[in-house]
C-alpha positions as CSV (number, residue, x, y, z in Angstrom):
1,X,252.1,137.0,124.3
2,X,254.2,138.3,121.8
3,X,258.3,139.2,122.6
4,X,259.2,143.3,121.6
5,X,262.5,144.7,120.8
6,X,261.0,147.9,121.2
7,X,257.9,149.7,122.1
8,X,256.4,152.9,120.8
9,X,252.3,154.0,121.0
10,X,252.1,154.6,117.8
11,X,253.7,153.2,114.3
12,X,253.6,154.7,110.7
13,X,255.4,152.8,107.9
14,X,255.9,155.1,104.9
15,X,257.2,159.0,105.1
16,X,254.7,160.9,102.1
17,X,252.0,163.3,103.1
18,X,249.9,160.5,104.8
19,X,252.8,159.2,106.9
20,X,253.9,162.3,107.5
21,X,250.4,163.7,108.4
22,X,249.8,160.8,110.4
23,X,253.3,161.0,112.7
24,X,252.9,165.1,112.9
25,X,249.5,164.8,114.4
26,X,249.8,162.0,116.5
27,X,253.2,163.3,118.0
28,X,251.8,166.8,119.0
29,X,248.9,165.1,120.5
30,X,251.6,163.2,122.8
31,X,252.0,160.1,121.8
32,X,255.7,158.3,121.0
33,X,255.9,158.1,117.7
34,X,258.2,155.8,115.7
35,X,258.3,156.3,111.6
36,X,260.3,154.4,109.3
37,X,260.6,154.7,105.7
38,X,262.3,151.7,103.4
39,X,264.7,154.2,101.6
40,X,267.2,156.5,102.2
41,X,265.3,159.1,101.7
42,X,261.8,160.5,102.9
43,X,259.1,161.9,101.1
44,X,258.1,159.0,99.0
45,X,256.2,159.7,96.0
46,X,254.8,163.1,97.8
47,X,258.2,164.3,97.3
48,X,258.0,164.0,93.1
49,X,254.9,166.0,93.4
50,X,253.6,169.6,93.2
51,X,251.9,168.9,96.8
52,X,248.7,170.1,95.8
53,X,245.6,169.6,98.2
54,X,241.8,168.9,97.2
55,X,240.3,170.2,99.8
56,X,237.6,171.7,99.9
57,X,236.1,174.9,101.6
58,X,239.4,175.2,103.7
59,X,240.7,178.3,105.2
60,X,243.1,178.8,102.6
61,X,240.5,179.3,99.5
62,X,238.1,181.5,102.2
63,X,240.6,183.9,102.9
64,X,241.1,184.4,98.8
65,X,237.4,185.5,98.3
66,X,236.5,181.9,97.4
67,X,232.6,181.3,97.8
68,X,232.5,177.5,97.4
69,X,229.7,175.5,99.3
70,X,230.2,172.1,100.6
71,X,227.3,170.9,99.1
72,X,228.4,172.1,96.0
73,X,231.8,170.1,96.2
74,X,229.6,167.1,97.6
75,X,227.6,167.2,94.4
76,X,230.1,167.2,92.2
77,X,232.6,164.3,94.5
78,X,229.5,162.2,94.6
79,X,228.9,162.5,91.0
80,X,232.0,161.7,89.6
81,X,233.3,158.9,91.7
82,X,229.6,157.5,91.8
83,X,228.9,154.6,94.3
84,X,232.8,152.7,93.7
85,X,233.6,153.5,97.0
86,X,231.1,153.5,100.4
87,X,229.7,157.1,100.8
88,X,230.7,157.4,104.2
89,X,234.2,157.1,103.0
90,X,233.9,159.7,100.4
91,X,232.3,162.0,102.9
92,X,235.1,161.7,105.7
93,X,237.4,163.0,103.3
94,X,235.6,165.9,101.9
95,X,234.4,166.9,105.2
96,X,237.7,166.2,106.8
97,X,239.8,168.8,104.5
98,X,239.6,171.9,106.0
99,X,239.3,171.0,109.8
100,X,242.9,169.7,108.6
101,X,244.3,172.7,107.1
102,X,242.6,174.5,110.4
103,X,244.9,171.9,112.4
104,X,247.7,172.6,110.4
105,X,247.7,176.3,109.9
106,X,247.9,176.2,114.0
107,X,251.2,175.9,113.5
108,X,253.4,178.6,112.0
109,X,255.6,176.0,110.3
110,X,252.8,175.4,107.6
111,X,252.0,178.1,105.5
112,X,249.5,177.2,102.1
113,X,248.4,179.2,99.2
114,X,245.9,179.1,96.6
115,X,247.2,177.5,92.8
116,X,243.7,177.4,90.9
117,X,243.6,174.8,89.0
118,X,240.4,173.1,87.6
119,X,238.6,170.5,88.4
120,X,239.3,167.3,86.0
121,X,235.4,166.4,84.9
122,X,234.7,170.4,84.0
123,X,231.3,169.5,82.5
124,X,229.8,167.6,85.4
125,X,227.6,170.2,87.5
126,X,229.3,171.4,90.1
127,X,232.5,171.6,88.9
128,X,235.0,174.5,89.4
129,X,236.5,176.4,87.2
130,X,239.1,177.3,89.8
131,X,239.7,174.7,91.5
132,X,239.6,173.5,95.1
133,X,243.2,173.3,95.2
134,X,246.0,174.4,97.7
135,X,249.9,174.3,98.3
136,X,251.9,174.2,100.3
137,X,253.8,178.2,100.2
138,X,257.5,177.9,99.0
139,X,260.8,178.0,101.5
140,X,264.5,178.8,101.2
141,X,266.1,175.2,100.9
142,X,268.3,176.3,103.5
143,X,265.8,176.5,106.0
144,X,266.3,172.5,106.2
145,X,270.1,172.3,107.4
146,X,271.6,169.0,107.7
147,X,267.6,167.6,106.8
148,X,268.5,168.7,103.1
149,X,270.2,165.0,102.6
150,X,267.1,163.5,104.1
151,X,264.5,165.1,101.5
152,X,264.0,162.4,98.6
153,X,264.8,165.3,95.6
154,X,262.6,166.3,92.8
155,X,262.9,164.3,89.8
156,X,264.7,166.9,87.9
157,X,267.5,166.8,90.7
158,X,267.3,163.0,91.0
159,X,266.7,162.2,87.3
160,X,268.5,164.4,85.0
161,X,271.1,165.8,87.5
162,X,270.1,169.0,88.1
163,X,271.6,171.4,91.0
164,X,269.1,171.4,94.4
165,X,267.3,174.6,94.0
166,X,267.8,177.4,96.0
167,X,264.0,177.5,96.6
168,X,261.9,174.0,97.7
169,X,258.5,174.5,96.3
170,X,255.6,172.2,95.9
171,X,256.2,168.0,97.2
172,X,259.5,169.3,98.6
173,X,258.0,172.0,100.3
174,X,255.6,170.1,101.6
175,X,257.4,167.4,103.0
176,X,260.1,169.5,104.1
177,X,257.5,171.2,106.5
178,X,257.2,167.7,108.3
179,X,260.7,167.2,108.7
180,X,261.4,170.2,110.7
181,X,258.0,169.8,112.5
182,X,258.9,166.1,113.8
183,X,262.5,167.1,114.4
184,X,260.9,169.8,116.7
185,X,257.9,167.7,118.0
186,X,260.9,165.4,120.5
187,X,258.6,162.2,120.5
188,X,259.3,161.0,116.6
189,X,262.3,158.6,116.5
190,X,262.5,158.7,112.2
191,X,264.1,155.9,110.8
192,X,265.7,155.3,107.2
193,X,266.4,151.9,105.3
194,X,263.8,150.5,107.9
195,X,261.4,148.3,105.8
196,X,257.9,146.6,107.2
197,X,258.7,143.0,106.9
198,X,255.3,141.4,108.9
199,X,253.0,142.2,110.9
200,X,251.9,141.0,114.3
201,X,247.8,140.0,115.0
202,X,246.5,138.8,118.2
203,X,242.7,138.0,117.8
204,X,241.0,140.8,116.0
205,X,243.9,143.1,117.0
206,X,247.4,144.2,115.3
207,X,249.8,144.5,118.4
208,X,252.7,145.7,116.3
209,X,254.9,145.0,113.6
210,X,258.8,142.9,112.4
211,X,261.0,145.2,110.8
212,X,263.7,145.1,108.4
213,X,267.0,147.2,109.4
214,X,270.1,147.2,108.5
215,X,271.0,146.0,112.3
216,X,269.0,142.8,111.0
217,X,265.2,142.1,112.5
218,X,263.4,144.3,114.9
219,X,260.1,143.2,116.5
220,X,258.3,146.2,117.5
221,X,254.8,146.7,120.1
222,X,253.0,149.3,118.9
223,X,250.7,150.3,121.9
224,X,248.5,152.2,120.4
225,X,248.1,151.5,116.3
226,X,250.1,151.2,113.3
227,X,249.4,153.7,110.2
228,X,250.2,151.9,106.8
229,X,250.9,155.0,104.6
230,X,254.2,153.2,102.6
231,X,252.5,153.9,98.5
232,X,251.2,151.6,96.7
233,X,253.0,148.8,94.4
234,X,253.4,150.3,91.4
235,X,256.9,149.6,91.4
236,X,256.5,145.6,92.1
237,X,256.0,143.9,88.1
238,X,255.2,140.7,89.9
239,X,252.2,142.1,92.2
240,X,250.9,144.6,88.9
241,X,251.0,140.8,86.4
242,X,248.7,139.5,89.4
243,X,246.4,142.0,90.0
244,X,246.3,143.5,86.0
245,X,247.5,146.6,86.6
246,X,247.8,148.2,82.7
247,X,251.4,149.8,82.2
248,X,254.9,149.1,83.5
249,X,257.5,149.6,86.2
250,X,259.0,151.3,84.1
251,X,256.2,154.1,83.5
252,X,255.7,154.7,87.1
253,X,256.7,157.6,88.3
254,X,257.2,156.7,92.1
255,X,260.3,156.2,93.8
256,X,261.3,152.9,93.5
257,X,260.7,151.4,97.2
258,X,256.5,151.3,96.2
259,X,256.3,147.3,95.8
260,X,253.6,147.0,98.0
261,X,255.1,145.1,101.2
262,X,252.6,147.2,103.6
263,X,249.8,146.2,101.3
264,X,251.2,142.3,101.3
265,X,251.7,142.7,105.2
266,X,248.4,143.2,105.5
267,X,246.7,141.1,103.5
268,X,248.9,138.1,105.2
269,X,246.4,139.2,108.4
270,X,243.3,138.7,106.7
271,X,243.1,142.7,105.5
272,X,240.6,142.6,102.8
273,X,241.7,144.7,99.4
274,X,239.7,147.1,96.8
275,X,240.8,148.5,93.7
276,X,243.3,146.3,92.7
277,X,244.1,146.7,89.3
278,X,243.8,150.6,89.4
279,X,246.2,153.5,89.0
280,X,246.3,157.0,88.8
281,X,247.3,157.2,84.9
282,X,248.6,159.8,82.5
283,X,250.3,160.0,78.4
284,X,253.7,158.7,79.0
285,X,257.0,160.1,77.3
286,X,258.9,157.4,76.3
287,X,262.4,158.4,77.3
288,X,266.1,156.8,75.8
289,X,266.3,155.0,79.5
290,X,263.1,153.0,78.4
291,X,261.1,154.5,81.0
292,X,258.1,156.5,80.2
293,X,256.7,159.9,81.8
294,X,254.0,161.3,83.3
295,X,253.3,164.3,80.8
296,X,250.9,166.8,80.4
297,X,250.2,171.0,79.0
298,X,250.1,169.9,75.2
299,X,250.4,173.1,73.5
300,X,249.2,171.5,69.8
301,X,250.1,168.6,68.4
302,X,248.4,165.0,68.1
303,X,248.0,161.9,69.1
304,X,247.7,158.6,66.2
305,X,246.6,155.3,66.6
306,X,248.4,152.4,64.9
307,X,246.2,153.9,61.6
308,X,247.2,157.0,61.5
309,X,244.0,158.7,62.6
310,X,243.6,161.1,65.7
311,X,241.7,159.3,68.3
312,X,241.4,161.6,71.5
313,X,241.1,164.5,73.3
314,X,245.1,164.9,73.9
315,X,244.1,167.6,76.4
316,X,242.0,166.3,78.7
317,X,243.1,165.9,82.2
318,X,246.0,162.9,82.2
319,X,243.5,160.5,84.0
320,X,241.2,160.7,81.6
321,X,243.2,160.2,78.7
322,X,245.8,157.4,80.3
323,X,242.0,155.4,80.6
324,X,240.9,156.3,77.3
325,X,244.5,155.0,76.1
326,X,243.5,151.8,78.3
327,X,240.5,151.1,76.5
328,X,241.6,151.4,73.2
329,X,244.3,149.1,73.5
330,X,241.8,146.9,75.2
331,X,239.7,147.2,72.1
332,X,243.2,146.2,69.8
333,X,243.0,149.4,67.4
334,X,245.5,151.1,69.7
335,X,249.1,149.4,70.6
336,X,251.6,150.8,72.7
337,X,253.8,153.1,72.1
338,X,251.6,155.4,69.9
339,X,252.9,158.5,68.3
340,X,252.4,162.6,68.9
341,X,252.4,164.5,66.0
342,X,253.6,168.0,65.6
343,X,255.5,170.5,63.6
344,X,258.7,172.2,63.5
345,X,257.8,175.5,65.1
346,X,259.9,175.1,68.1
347,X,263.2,173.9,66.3
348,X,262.3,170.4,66.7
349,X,261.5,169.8,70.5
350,X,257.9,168.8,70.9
351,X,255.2,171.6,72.3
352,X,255.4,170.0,76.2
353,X,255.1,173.1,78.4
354,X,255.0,170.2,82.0
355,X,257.1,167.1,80.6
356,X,257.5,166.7,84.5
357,X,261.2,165.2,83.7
358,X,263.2,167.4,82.1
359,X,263.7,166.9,78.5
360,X,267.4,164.4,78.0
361,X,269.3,165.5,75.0
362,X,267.3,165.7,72.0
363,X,270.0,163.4,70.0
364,X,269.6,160.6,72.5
365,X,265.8,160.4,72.1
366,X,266.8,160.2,68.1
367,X,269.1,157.6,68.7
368,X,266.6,155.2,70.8
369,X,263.8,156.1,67.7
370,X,261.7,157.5,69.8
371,X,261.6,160.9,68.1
372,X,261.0,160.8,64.3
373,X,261.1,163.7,61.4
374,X,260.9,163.8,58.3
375,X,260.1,166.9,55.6
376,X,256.5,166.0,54.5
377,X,253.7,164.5,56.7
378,X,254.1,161.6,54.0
379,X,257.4,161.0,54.3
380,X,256.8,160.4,58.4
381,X,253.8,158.2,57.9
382,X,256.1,155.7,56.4
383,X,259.0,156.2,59.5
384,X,256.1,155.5,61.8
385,X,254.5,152.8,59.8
386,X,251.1,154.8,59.7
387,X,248.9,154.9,56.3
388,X,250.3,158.7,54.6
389,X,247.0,159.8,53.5
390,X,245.1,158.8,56.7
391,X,247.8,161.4,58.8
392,X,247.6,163.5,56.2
393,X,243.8,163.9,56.6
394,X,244.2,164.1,60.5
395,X,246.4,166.8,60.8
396,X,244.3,169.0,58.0
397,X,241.0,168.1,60.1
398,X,243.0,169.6,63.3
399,X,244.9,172.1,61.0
400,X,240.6,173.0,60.3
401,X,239.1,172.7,63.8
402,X,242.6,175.1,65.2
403,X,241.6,177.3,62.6
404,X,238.1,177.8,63.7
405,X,239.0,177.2,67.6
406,X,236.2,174.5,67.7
407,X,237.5,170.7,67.5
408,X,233.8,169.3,66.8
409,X,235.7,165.8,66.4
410,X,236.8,165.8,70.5
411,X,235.8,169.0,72.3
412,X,239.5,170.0,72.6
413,X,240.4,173.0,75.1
414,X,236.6,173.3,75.6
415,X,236.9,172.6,79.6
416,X,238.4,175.2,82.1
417,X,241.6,172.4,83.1
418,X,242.8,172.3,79.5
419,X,243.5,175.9,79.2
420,X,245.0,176.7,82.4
421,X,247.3,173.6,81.9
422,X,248.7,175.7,79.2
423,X,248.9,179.0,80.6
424,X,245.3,180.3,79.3
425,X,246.2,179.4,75.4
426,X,244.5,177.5,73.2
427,X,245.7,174.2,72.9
428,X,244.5,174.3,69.4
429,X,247.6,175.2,67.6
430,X,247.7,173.9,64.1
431,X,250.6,171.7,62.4
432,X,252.3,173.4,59.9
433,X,255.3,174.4,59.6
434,X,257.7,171.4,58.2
435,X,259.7,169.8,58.6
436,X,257.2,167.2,61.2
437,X,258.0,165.6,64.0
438,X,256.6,162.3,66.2
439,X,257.7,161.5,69.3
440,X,257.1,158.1,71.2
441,X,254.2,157.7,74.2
442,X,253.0,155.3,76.1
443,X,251.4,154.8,79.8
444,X,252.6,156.5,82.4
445,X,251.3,156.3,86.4
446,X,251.7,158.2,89.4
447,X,251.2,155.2,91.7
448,X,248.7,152.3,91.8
449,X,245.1,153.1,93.8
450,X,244.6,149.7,95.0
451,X,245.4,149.2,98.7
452,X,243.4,148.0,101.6
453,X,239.8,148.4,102.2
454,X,239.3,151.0,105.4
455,X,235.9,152.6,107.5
456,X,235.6,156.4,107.6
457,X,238.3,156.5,110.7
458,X,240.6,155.0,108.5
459,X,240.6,151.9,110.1
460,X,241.6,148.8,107.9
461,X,238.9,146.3,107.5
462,X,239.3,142.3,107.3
463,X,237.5,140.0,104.5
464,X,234.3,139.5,106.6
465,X,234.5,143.8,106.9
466,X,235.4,143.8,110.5
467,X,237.8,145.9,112.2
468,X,241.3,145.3,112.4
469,X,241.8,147.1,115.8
470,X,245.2,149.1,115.9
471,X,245.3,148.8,112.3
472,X,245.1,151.8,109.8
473,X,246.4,152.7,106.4
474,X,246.5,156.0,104.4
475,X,247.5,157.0,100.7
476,X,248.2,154.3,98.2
477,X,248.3,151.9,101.0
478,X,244.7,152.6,101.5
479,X,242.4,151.9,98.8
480,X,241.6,155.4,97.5
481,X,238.6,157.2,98.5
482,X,238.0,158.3,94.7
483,X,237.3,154.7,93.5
484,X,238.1,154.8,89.3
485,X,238.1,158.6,89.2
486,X,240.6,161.3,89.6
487,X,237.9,164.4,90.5
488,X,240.6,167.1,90.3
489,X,244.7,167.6,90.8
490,X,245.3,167.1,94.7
491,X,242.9,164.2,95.5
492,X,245.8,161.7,96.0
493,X,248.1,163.8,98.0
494,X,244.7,165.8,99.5
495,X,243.4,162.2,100.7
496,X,246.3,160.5,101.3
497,X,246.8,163.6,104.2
498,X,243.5,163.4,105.4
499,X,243.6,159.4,106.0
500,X,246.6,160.0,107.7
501,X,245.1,162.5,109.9
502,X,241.6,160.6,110.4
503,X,243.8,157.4,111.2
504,X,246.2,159.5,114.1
505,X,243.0,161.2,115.9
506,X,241.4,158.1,116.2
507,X,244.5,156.7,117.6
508,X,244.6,159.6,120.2
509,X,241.2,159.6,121.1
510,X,241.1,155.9,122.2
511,X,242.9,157.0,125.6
C-alpha cells in the first residue's frame, strides 16, 4: 500500500482549457480538487490562443439564427478525419459540445459569442461556410485582481513586450474565466512550479501521482482519478528526434513547459500512445531570435521552392499547407526555409494581416537575412539563390491568375476560410510594384497531437487496450480525436475542453 503526503479526490496536471475544464467541473460537482501546473504561470498553450471552440450545434450558434444539424456536422467530422481515430471517439466529442457549453453557460461567469469562421476542408460536403465556432466574450483585465500575475500573457505581451491590454479577449479570456471560477469554487487548491514527476499504479489502477515542488517531492493519493491535460511535447527536441515529429522547438508556438512528462508518466505505466509523430502545423515566420511563427491571412504574395517556382496554395488553412510543406520536403524539391515573395506596396513589410507575433523591427529581420529586396525580380532571384527567369515566370503567372481572380494553377481564395482570413478580400493581389521583397519561412506548430490513446469517457487505455482505472488525459496529452486532420479552427482547444469535461463527469459519477 502505497505512503501519501497528501490526499485529494481528484488530480489534474496541466492548467489549459482541458485542465481547466476538467478542475471547474469536477469541483462544482464536489469533489476536492488539486491542480498543478509546471510553470509560473497558468493557461498553458490555451492562453497563446484565440480560445475558439468547435462545437457544434451549441447554444451559442442557436441563439444567432444558426440552422446547423448534427448529422450535417457528423458528415462532414467523419469525412475528413476518416477512420484514424475509433468512431466512438470522434462521436463523444461532437456530441459532447454543446451539452458543455449548456453546462457552462449555467454559470454567469462564462459568457461565449459567435466568431464565424470557416471550416478548414470547405469543399468536402458538409462543410460550413460559417463556421461552427465560438468564443469566449471579452472582459475588463481588471476583473482578475491579484489573478492578473497568474494568467500566462499573450504572446505579444510575453514576446515582444507589449503593455497587458486593458481588455483580455480570446485564450486570455478564456482561461481567465477559470481562474475566477476555481478561486470561487473553495475545493481547488491551484498550484504553480508543481511538475508531474511519476505516477503511481496498483494493479490495473492509478492510485495517484509524485510530484515535483519547489519544497522537494510530494507523493500525492488521488481518490478518485487523475486528469492528464499538461500539452503535448512539442517543446522536448529529444522526444520530437524519437518519435519524427517534422519541425523544431524552436517553431513551436507553446509555452515552453510542453516536453511531454505527463505523456512519459504515462507510458512508464503501460499507457499505450497514438499519433506520435503528428502536430498541429502552420507556414512559419522565421524571426531574428531563430524561432519561427505560426502565420496566417496572406493578403498576396508567394510562396517558392528551392527553384524558384510557386508550389502551393499559400492560403489554404495553415494545417493544410504546414503538411503540404511536409511533403515536399519529404519529396527533396523543397528545403527549409523557403521564401515568400511580394512587392513593395506596403513600404517594405510583407502583406501578413495575423503574423500572430508581432512584427520585431524590420532592420533586425534584415540583419539576420531573413528579409531580402532588391529592385527587379532578377536581381532577388540571385539574393535568394533561385533561377531569375523561373521567379520571373511565377510571379507573371500569379500577376495573370490575380488579374482574372481565378488561380487555375492552385484554386487560391476559392474556399470560404481563405477569404474571411483576410477580411473578405481577395487574397489574389498581384506583385508589382518594385522594389520586391522575400521574407524567410519555415514550419511552425501549435503543439504536437500525439498523446495517449483514451475510450470515449476519456479514460486512458494500456497497450493490450484495457482501462487504466483512475486514469484520464485531455488535450495534447490525449491523442487527438481528429487523427491527421485539423476539420476547422477550435478543434484543439474545442476538444481538448470536452476531454476534460468527459474525463471529470466520469470521475463524479463513479460515487
Amino acid at each position: 500500500m502505497a505512503q501519501w503526503d497528501r490526499s485529494c479526490d481528484v488530480l489534474v496536471v496541466g492548467s489549459g482549457a482541458g485542465g481547466m475544464v476538467a478542475a471547474y467541473t469536477a469541483a462544482r460537482e464536489g469533489l476536492d480538487v488539486t491542480l498543478i501546473e509546471s510553470t509560473d504561470k497558468y493557461g498553458g498553450t490555451s492562453a497563446y490562443s484565440g480560445g475558439g471552440m468547435w462545437l457544434p450545434c451549441n447554444a451559442v450558434l442557436r441563439r444567432a439564427g444558426d440552422d446547423d444539424t448534427m448529422e450535417s456536422a457528423r458528415a462532414y467530422y467523419h469525412a475528413v478525419v476518416g477512420d484514424r481515430t475509433p468512431r466512438a471517439l470522434q462521436d463523444a466529442y461532437l456530441d459532447t459540445g454543446a451539452r458543455l457549453i449548456d453546462y457552462l453557460e449555467q454559470d454567469p461567469g462564462f459568457t461565449f459569442e459567435i466568431l464565424p469562421w470557416p471550416d478548414y476542408y470547405g469543399k468536402v460536403p458538409h462543410a460550413s461556410a460559417t463556421g461552427r465556432h465560438i468564443i469566449p466574450a471579452a472582459m475588463p483585465t481588471e476583473q482578475l485582481g491579484a489573478l492578473i500575475d497568474t494568467l500566462r500573457p499573450a504572446l505579444a505581451v510575453e514576446r515582444r513586450g507589449e503593455p497587458m491590454p486593458e481588455e483580455l479577449v480570446g485564450g486570455q479570456a478564456l482561461i481567465a474565466r477559470f481562474l475566477l471560477a476555481l478561486q470561487a469554487s473553495g475545493n481547488v487548491a491551484m498550484h504553480l512550479s508543481t511538475a508531474l514527476e511519476s505516477l503511481v499504479r496498483e494493479g490495473q489502477k492509478v492510485t495517484g501521482a509524485v510530484l515535483r515542488t519547489p519544497e522537494g517531492p510530494v507523493r500525492i493519493e488521488a481518490r478518485r482519478g487523475i486528469v492528464l491535460a499538461a500539452g503535448g511535447f512539442e517543446r522536448n527536441a529529444q522526444m520530437r528526434a524519437t518519435y519524427q515529429v517534422p519541425g523544431t522547438v524552436a517553431g513551436s508556438m507553446a509555452p515552453p513547459g510542453n516536453t511531454g512528462g505527463a505523456i512519459e508518466a504515462g507510458v512508464a505505466i503501460g499507457a499505450d500512445t497514438d499519433l506520435m509523430d503528428q502536430a498541429w502545423w502552420s507556414p512559419g515566420l522565421l524571426q531574428p531570435d531563430g524561432s519561427a511563427t505560426f502565420t496566417l491571412g496572406f493578403l498576396g504574395g508567394i510562396f517558392v521552392d528551392d527553384k524558384g517556382q510557386r508550389f502551393m496554395d499559400e492560403s489554404v488553412a495553415y494545417d493544410r499547407a504546414g503538411r503540404r510543406i511536409i511533403e515536399l520536403v519529404r519529396e527533396g524539391s523543397l528545403t527549409l526555409p523557403f521564401w515568400y515573395i511580394y512587392d513593395n506596396r506596403d513600404d517594405g513589410m510583407p502583406p501578413i494581416l495575423w503574423p500572430n507575433v508581432p512584427f520585431d523591427d524590420p532592420a533586425a529581420y534584415r540583419a539576420a537575412g531573413l528579409w531580402r529586396s532588391a529592385p527587379t525580380l532578377a536581381e532577388l532571384a540571385q539574393r535568394i539563390d533561385v533561377s531569375a527567369e523561373a521567379l520571373e515566370a511565377a510571379v507573371a503567372r500569379f500577376n495573370d491568375h490575380c488579374e482574372r481572380q481565378q488561380d487555375t494553377d492552385f484554386q487560391r481564395g476559392d474556399e470560404p476560410y481563405e477569404r474571411v482570413v483576410v477580411y473578405g478580400q481577395s487574397p489574389l493581389v498581384p506583385i508589382t510594384d518594385g522594389p520586391f521583397h522575400a521574407a524567410a519561412f519555415a514550419l511552425s506548430d501549435l503543439g504536437t497531437k500525439g498523446g495517449l490513446r483514451t475510450d470515449e469517457h476519456a479514460r486512458v487505455l494500456d497497450t493490450s487496450g484495457a482501462v487504466l482505472e483512475g486514469l484520464y488525459a485531455a488535450g495534447n496529452t490525449m491523442a487527438a480525436v481528429s487523427g491527421e486532420a485539423y476539420p476547422g479552427g477550435g478543434n484543439p482547444v474545442g476538444s481538448s475542453m470536452v476531454f476534460g469535461f468527459l474525463a471529470a463527469q466520469h470521475i463524479g459519477a463513479k460515487g
